[in-house]
C-alpha positions in Angstrom: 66.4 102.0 143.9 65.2 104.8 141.5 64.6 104.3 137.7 64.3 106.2 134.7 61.7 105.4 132.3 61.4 106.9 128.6 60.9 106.1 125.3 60.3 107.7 121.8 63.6 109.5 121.6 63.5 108.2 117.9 67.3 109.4 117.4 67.5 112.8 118.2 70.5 113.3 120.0 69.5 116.6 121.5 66.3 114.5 123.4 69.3 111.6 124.3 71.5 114.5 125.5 68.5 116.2 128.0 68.0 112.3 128.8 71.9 112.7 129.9 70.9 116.4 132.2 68.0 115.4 133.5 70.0 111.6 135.1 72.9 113.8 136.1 70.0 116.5 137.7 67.9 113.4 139.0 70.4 110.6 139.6 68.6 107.3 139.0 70.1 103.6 139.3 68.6 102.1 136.0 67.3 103.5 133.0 64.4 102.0 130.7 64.8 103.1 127.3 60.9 101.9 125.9 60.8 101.9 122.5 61.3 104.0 118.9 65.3 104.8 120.4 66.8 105.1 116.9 66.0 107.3 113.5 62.7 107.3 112.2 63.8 107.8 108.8 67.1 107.9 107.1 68.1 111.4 105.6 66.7 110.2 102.3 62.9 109.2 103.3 63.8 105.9 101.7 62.7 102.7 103.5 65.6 100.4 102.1 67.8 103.1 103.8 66.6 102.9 107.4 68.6 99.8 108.6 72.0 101.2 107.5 70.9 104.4 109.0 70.3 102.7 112.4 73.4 101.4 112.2 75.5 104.2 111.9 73.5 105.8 114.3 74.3 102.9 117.2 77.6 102.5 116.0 78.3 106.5 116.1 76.1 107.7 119.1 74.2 105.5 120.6 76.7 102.7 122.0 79.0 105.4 122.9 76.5 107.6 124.6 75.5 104.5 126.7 79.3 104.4 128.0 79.5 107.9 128.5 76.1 107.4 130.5 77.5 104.0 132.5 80.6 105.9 133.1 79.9 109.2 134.6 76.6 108.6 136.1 75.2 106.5 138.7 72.7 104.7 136.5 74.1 100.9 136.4 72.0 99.4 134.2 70.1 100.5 130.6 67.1 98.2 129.7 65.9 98.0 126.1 62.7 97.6 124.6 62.2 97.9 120.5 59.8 99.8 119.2 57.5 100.0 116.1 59.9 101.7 113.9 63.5 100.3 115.6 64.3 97.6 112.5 68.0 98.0 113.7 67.0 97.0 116.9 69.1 93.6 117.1 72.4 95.2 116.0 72.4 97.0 119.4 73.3 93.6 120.7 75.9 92.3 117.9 79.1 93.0 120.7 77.7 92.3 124.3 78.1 95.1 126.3 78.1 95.0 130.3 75.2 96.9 132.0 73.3 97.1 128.3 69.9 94.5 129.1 68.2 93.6 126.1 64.6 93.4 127.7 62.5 92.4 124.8 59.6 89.8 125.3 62.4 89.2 128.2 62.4 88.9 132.2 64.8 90.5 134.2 65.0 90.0 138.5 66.5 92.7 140.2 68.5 92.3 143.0 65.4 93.8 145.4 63.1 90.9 144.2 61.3 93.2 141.3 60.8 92.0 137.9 61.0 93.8 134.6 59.4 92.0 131.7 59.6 93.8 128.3 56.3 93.5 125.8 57.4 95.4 122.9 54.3 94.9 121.3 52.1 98.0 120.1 48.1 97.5 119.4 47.0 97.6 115.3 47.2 100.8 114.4 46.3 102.2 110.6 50.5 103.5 110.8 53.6 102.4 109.0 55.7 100.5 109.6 55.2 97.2 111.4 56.7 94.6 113.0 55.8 94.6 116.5 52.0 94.6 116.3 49.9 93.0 118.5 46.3 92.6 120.0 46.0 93.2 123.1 42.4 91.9 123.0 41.3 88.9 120.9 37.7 90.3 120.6 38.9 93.6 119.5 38.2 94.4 115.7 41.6 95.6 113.7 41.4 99.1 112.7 41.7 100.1 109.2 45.1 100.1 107.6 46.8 102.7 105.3 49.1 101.9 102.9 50.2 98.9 105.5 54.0 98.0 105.9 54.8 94.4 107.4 58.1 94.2 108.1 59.5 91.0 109.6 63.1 91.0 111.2 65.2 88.1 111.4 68.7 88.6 111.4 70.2 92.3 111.1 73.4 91.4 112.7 75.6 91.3 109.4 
């Protein structure tokens, strides 16, 4: 079985679309999208204004890029991991979609015995925002912060 690993796209459909090349190039069975897959920032650098810019982004390119993906390639299975700056990240999953893992702080057993566990956690860093930060070591001091942004995310579904 061959997979596809990236992550960092951050929403630039021009990296999702050479995502698109390179799998039809480079057929692989399952993709593993790792992290930061949706806009960095809304258009208007406002904070309050990334959420409903994820949104739109899922619900107008994202969600139909994976079909379009699922459809005319051999890749059978997409497996999720948030990142640091994907607050929308739960709304991916508000409508089930078949083939579309959500792999976060998750285990999945493939059919050849392998196991995919997603640990969408990122060590401290001094960089906004943050909501999946974690030590990796307990000993380890936590580096300085600038201007830190704690963001906790419940429920984004609405």
């Amino acid at each position: 079985m061959k997979a596809l690993f990236t992550s960092d796209l951050h929403g630039e459909t021009r990296l999702y679309h050479e995502l698109l090349d390179l799998i039809q190039r480079a057929p692989s069975e399952i993709l593993i999208l790792g992290g930061d897959l949706l806009p960095s920032f809304a258009p208007s650098k406002k904070y309050e204004d990334m959420i409903p810019n994820q949104k739109m982004f899922i619900d107008q390119f994202l969600l139909p890029f994976f079909k379009t993906l699922i459809e005319n390639t051999v890749t059978h299975l997409i497996f999720l991991i948030p990142g640091n700056w994907d607050l929308g990240y739960p709304y991916l999953f508000r409508t089930p979609m078949k083939n579309m893992v959500d792999l976060s702080q998750k285990g999945y057993r493939l059919p050849s015995g392998y196991e995919l566990i997603g640990y969408p956690f990122v060590p401290p860093t001094p960089f906004r925002p943050k909501n999946y930060e974690k030590m990796d070591d307990r000993e380890s001091p936590w580096p300085p912060q600038k201007n830190p942004s704690y963001i906790i995310v419940n429920v984004i579904n609405k």
